[in-house]
N, CA, C and O atoms as a GROMACS GRO file, in nm:
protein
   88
    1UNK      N    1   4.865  12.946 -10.711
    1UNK     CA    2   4.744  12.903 -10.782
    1UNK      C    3   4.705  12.763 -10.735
    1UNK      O    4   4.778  12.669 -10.766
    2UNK      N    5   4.589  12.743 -10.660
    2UNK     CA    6   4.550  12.626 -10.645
    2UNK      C    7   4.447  12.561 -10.715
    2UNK      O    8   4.337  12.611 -10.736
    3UNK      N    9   4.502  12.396 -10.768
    3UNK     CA   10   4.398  12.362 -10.894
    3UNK      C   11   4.273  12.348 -10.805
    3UNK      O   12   4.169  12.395 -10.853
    4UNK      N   13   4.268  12.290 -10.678
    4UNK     CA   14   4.121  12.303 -10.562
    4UNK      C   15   4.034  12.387 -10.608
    4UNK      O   16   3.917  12.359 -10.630
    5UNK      N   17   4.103  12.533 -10.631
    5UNK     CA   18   3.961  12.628 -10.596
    5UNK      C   19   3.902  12.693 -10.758
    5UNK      O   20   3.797  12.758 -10.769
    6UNK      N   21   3.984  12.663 -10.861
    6UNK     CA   22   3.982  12.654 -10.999
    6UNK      C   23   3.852  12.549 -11.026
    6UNK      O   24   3.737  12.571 -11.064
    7UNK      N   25   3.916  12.440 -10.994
    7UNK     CA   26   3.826  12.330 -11.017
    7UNK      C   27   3.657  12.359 -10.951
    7UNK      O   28   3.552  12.337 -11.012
    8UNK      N   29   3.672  12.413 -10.809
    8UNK     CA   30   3.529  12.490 -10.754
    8UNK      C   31   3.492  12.576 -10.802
    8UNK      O   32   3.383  12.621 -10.766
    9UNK      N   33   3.557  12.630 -10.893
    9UNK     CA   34   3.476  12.806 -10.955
    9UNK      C   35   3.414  12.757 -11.099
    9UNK      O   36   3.328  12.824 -11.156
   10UNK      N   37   3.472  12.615 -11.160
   10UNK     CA   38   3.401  12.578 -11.232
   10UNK      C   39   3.508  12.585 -11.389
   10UNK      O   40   3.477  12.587 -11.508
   11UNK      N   41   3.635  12.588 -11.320
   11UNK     CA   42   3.756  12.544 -11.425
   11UNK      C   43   3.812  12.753 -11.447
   11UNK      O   44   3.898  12.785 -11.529
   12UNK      N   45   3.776  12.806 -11.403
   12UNK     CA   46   3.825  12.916 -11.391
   12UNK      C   47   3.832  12.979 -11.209
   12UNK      O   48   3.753  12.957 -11.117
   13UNK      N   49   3.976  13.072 -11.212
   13UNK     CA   50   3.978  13.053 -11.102
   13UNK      C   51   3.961  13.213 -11.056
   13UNK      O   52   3.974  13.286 -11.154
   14UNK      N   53   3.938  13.274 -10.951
   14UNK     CA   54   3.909  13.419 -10.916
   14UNK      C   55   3.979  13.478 -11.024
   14UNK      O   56   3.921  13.536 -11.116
   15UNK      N   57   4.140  13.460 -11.012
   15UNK     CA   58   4.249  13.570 -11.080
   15UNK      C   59   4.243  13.535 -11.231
   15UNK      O   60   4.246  13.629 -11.310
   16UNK      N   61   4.236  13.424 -11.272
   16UNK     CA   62   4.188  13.391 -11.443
   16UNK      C   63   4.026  13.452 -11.444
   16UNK      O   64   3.974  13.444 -11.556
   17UNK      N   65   3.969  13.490 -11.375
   17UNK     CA   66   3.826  13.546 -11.429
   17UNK      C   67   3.887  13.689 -11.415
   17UNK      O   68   3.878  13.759 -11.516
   18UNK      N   69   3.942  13.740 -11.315
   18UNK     CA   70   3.982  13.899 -11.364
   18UNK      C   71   4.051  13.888 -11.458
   18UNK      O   72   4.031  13.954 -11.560
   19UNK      N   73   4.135  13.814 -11.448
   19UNK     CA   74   4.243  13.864 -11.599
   19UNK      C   75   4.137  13.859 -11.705
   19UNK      O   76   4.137  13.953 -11.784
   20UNK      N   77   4.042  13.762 -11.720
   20UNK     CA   78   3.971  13.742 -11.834
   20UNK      C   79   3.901  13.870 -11.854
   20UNK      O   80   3.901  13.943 -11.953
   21UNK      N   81   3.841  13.883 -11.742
   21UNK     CA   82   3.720  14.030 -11.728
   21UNK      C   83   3.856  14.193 -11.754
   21UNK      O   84   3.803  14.303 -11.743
   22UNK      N   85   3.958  14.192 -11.773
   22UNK     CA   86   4.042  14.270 -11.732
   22UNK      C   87   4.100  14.391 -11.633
   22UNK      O   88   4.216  14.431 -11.646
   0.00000   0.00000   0.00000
């Protein structure tokens, strides 16, 4: 998990938006 690309997606990161989206 890199905080870099978290921080570019706008504090969520690809795999925390799927998990979120499930």
């Amino acid at each position: 998990m890199s905080e870099q690309g978290t921080k570019k997606s706008g504090g969520l990161s690809r795999r925390d938006f799927l998990k979120l989206m499930g």
